[in-house]
C-alpha positions as YAML, in Angstrom:
chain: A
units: angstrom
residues:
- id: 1
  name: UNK
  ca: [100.55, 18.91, -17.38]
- id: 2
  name: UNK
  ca: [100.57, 22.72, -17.27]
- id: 3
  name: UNK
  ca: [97.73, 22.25, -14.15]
- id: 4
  name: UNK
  ca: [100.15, 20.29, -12.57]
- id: 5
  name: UNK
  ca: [102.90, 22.67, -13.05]
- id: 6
  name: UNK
  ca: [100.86, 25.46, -11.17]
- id: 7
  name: UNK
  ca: [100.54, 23.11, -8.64]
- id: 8
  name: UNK
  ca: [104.26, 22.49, -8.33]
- id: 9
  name: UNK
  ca: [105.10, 26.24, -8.79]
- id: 10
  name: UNK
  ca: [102.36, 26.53, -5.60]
- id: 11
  name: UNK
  ca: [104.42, 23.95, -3.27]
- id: 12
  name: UNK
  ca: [107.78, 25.09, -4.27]
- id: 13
  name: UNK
  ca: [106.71, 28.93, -3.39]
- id: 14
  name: UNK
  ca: [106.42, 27.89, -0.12]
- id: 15
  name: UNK
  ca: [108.98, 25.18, 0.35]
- id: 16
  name: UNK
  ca: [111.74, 27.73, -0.89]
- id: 17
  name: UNK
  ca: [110.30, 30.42, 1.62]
- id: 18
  name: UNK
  ca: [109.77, 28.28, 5.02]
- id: 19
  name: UNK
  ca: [113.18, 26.90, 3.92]
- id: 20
  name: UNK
  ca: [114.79, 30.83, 3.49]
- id: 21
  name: UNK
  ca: [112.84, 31.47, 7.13]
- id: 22
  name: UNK
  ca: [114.33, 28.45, 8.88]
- id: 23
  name: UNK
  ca: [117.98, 29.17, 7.37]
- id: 24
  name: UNK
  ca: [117.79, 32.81, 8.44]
- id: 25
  name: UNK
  ca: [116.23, 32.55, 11.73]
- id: 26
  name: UNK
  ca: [116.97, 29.26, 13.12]
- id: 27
  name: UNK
  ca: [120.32, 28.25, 11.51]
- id: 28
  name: UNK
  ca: [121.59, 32.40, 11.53]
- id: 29
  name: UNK
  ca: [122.55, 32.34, 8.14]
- id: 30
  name: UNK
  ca: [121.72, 35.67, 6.77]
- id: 31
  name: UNK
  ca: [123.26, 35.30, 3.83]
- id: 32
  name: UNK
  ca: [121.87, 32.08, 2.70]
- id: 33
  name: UNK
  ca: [118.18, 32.56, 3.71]
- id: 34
  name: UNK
  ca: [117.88, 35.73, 1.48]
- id: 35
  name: UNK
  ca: [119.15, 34.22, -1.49]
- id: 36
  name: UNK
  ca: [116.42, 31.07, -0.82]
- id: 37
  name: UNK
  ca: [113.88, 33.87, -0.53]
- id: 38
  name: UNK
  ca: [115.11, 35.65, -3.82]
- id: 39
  name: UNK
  ca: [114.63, 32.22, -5.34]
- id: 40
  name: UNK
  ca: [111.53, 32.27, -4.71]
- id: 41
  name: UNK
  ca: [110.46, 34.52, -7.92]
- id: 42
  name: UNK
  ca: [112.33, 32.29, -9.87]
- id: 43
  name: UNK
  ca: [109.06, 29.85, -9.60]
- id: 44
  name: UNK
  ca: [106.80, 31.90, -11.22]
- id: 45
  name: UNK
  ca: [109.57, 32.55, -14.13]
- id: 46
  name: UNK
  ca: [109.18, 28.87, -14.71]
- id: 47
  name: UNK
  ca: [105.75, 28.83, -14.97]
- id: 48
  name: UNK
  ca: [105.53, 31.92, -17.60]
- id: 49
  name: UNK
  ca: [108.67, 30.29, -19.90]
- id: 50
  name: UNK
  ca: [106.06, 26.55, -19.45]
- id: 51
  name: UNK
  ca: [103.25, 28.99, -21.00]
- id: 52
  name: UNK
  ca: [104.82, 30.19, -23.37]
- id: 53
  name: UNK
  ca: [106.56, 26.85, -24.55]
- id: 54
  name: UNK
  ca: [103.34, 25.27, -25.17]
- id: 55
  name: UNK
  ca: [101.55, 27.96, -26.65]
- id: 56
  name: UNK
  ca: [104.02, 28.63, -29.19]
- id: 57
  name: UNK
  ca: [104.61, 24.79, -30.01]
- id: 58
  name: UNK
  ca: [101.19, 24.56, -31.67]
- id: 59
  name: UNK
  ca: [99.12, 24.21, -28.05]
- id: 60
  name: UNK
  ca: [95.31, 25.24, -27.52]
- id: 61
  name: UNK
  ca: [94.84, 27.56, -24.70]
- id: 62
  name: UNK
  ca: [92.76, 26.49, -22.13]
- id: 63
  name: UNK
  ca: [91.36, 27.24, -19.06]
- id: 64
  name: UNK
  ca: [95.00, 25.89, -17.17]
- id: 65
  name: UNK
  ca: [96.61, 28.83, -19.37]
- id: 66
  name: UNK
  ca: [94.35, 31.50, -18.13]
- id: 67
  name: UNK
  ca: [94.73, 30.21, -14.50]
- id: 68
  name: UNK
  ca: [99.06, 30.28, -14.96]
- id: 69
  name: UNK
  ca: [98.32, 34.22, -16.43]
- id: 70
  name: UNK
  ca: [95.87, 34.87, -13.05]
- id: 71
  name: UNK
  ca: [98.62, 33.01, -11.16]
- id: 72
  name: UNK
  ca: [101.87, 34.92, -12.24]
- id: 73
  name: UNK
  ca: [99.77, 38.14, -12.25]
- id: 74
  name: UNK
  ca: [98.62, 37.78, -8.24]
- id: 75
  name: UNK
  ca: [101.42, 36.33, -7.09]
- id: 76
  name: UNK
  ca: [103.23, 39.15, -8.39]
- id: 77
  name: UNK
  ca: [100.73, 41.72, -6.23]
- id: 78
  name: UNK
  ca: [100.72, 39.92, -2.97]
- id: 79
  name: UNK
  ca: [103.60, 38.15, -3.13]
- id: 80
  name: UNK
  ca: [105.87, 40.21, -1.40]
- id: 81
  name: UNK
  ca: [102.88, 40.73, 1.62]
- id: 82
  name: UNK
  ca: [102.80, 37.12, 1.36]
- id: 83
  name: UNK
  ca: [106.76, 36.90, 1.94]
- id: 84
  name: UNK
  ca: [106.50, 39.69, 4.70]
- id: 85
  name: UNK
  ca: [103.82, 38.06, 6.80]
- id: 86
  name: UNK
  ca: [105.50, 34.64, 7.18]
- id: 87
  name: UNK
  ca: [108.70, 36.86, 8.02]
- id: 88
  name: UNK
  ca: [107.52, 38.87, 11.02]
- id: 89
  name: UNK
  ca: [105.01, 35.58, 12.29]
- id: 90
  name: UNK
  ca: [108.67, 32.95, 12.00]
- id: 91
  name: UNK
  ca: [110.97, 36.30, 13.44]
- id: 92
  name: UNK
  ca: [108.23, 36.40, 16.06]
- id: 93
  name: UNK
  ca: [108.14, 32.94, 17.23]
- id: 94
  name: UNK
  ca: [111.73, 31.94, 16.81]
- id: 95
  name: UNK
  ca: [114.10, 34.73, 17.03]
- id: 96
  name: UNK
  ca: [112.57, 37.21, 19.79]
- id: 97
  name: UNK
  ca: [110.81, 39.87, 16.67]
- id: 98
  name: UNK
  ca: [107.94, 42.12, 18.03]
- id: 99
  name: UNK
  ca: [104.71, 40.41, 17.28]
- id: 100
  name: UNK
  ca: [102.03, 40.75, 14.23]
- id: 101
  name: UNK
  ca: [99.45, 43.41, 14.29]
- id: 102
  name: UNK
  ca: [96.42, 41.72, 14.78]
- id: 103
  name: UNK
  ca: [93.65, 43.85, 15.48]
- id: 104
  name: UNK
  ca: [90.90, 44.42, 13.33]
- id: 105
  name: UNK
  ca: [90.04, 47.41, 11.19]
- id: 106
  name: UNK
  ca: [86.65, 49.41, 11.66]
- id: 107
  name: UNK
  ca: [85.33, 52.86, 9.94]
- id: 108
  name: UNK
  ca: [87.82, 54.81, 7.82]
- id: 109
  name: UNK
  ca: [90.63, 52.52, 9.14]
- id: 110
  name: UNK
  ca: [88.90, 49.35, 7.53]
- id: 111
  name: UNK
  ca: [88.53, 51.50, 4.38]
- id: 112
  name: UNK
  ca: [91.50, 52.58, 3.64]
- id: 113
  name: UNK
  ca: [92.87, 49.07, 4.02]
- id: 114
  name: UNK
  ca: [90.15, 47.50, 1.82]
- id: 115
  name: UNK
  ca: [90.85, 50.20, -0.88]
- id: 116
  name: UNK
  ca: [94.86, 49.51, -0.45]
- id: 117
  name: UNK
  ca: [94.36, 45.85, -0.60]
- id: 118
  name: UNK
  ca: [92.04, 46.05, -4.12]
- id: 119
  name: UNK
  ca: [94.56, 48.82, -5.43]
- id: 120
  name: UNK
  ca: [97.15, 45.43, -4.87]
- id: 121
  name: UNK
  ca: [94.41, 43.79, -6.89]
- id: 122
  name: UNK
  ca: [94.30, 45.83, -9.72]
- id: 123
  name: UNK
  ca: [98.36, 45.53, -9.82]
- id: 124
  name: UNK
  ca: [97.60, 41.61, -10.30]
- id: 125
  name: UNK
  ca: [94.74, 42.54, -12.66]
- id: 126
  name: UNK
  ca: [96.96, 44.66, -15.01]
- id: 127
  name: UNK
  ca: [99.78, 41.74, -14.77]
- id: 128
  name: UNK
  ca: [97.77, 38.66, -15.26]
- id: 129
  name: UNK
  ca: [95.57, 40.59, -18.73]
- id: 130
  name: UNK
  ca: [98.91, 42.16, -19.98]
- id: 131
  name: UNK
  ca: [100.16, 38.14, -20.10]
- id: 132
  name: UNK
  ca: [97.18, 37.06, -21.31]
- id: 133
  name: UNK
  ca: [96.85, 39.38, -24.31]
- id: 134
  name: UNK
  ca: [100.61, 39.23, -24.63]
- id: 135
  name: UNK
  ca: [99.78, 35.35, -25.51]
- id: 136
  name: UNK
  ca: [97.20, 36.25, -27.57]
- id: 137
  name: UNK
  ca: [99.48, 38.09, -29.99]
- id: 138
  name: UNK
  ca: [102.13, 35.89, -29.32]
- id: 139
  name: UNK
  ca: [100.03, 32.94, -30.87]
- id: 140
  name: UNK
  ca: [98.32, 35.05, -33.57]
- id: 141
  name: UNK
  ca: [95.05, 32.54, -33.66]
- id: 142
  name: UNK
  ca: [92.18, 34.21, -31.86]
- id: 143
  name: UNK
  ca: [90.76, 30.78, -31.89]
- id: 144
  name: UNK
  ca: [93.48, 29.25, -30.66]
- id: 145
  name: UNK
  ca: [93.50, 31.94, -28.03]
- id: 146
  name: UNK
  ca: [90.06, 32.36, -27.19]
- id: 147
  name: UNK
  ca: [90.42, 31.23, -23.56]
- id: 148
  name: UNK
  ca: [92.61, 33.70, -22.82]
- id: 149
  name: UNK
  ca: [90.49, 36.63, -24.23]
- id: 150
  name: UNK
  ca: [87.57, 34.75, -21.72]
- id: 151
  name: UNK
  ca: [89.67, 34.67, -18.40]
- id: 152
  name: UNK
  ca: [90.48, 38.47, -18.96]
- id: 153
  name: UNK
  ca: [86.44, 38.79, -18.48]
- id: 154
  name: UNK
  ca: [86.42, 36.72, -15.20]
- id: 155
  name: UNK
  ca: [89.06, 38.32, -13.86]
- id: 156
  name: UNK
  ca: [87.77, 42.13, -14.88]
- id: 157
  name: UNK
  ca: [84.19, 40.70, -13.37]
- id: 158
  name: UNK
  ca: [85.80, 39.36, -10.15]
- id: 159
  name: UNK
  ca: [87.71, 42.71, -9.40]
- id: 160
  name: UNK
  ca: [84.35, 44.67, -10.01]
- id: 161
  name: UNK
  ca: [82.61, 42.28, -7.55]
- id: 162
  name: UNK
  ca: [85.30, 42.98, -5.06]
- id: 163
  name: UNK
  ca: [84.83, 46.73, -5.32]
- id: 164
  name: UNK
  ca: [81.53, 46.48, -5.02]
- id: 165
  name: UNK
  ca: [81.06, 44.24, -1.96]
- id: 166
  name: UNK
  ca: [84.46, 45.66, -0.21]
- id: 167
  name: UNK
  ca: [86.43, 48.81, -0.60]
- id: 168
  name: UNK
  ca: [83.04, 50.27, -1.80]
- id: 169
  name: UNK
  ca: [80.75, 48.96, 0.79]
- id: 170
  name: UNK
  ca: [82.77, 49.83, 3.91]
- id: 171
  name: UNK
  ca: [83.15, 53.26, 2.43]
- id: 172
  name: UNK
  ca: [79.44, 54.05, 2.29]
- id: 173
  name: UNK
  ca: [78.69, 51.25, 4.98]
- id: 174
  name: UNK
  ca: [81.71, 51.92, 7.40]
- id: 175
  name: UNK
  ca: [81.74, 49.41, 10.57]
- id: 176
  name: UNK
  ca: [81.80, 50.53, 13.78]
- id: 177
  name: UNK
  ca: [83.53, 48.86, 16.87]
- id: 178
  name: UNK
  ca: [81.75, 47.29, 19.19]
- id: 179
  name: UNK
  ca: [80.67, 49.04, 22.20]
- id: 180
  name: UNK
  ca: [83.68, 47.20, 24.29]
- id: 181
  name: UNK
  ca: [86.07, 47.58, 22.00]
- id: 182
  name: UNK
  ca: [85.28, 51.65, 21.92]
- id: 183
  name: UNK
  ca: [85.55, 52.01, 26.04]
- id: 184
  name: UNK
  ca: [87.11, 48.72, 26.75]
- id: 185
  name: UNK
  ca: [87.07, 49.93, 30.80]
- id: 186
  name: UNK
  ca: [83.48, 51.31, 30.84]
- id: 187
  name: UNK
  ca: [82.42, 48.43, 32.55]
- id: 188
  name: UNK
  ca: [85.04, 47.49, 34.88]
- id: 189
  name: UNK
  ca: [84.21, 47.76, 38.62]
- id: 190
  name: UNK
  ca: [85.77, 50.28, 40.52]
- id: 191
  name: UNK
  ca: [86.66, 51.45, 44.08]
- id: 192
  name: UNK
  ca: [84.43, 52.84, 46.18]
- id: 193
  name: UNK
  ca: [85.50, 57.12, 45.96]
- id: 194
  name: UNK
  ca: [87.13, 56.77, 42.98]
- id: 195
  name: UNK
  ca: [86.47, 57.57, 39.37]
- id: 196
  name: UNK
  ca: [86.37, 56.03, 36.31]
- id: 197
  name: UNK
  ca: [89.03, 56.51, 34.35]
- id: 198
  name: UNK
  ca: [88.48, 58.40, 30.93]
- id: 199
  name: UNK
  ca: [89.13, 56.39, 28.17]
- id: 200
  name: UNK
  ca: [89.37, 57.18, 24.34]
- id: 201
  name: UNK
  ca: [87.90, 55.36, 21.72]
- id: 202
  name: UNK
  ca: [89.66, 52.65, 19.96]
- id: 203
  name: UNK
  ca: [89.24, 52.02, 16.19]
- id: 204
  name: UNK
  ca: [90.09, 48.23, 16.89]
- id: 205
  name: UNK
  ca: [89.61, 45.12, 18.98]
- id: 206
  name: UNK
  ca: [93.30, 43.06, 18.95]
- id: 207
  name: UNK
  ca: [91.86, 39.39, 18.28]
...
């Protein structure tokens, strides 16, 4: 049941915020479509109080409690980017808003963003272990609890992985644009007399 819970929780997160997006944008009530976006925390509240419920009724953790703790703990890192991204893509296409960044990242650009986004990580790291030793002493079982004590090692492996292979690698790896990207003009045909134009390099391609 608690597995279908998080999978509730999941569909109402973004039920509650295409519904705050439509009411603000495309019915213009202000008002009304923040407080359906403030709602949408309240999900993840009702998942944590569900966790704690069953644990301290007499339940077993298993591997559905240590996926509500990595849940809760994420969701509470990238939820507001999560929030912010449907906001400027629905202000975009239906009330007139300037239009998402899309270009992509190269060199020191693409590191600092890599480092920012597993810094974000770490935030949902430090969230999801503090609930799951929180229900650890909550419970005061270690064998009841031993699941929990085991997701806190996937998800400290999983964030070492992601240093490794990302914020890491572009830092001692860093990408370069491609050549068009860097002098977008370079090859462009010109008139006969005239001169190229001189034309700085870029640190991204827009998509």
């Amino acid at each position: 049941m608690l597995f279908g819970l998080i999978v509730a929780c999941e569909i109402a997160f973004w039920v509650l915020l295409g519904a705050g997006l439509a009411v603000r944008y495309l019915l213009r009530r202000q008002r009304l479509g923040g407080l359906l976006l403030l709602a949408v925390p309240l999900v993840d509240l009702v998942l944590l109080v569900a966790s704690i419920v069953d644990l301290r009724t007499g339940g077993r953790a298993d591997f559905t409690h240590g996926l509500a703790a990595a849940y809760l703990g994420f969701t509470v890192a990238f939820g507001h980017d999560m929030v912010r991204w449907a906001d400027v893509r629905f202000a975009h296409r239906y009330a007139g808003g300037p239009p998402p960044d899309r270009r992509k990242l190269y060199g020191r650009e693409r590191a600092r963003y890599e480092w920012h986004a597993w810094g974000k990580g770490m935030i949902g790291w430090a969230v999801a272990c503090g609930l799951l030793l929180a229900g650890v002493v909550a419970v005061g079982d270690l064998e009841r609890t031993a699941a929990l004590l085991e997701w806190a090692g996937r998800l400290t492996f999983a964030m070492v992985v992601w240093l490794v292979f990302w914020p890491l690698a572009c830092t001692v790896f860093p990408t370069r644009a491609p050549r068009d990207a860097r002098a977008p003009h370079a090859q462009a045909p010109h008139a006969r007399g005239s001169h190229p134009d001189r034309v700085p390099h870029g640190t991204g391609e827009p998509k």
